[in-house]
N, C-alpha and C positions, 0 to 999 in steps of 0.2 A: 403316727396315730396318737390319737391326746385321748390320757385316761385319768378319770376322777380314782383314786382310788380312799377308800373311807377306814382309817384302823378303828376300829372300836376301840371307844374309850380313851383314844387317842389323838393323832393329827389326821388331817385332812391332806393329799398329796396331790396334784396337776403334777402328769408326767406325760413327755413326748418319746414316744418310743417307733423307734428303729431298727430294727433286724439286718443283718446283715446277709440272710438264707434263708430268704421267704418273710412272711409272718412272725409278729412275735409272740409268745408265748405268754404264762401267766408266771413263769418262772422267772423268766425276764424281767417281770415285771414288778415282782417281790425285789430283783434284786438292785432296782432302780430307788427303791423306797427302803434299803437296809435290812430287807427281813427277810429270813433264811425259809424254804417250805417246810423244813422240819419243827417248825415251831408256828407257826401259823395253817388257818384254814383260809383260801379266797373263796368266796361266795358271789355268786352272780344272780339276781332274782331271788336272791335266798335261798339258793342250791349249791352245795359244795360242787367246784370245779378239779379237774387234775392240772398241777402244776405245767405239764406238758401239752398244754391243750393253746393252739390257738389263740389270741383274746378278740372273743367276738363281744364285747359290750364297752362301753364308753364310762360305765361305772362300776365298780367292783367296790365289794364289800372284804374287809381281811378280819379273821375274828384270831386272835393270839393264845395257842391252846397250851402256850410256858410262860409265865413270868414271873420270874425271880422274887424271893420274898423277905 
C-alpha cells in the first residue's frame, strides 16, 4: 500500500507499507516515518484517527503535538 504521508510544518514522506497480519495500521505507519503516536496526531480528511485503526486513505495528515524547544 503507498501512502503520502504530510508532517506539518515539516517533510513530505512516500511510504510502501506491508503488514505482515492483515492490514496495516496508522501506527505502522508513524513508525515507518520515525515518529512515535505519543507525540503526534494522524489526521485523515482532517479528522483525528487511532493509531490502531487500519489505513484506509492514501494520504494522511500527522500534526506533531511535542516539540522540543
Amino acid at each position: 500500500m503507498h501512502v503520502t504521508v504530510d508532517v506539518k510544518g515539516e517533510d513530505t514522506h512516500e511510504v510502501e507499507l506491508e503488514a505482515a497480519n492483515g492490514r496495516p495500521t496508522y501506527a505502522d505507519l508513524l513508525g515507518e516515518v520515525d515518529l512515535s503516536p505519543h507525540e503526534v496526531s494522524v489526521l485523515v480528511d482532517g479528522r483525528p484517527v487511532p493509531e490502531d485503526q487500519p489505513i484506509e486513505s492514501e494520504h494522511v495528515t500527522v500534526l506533531r503535538l511535542i516539540k522540543g524547544g
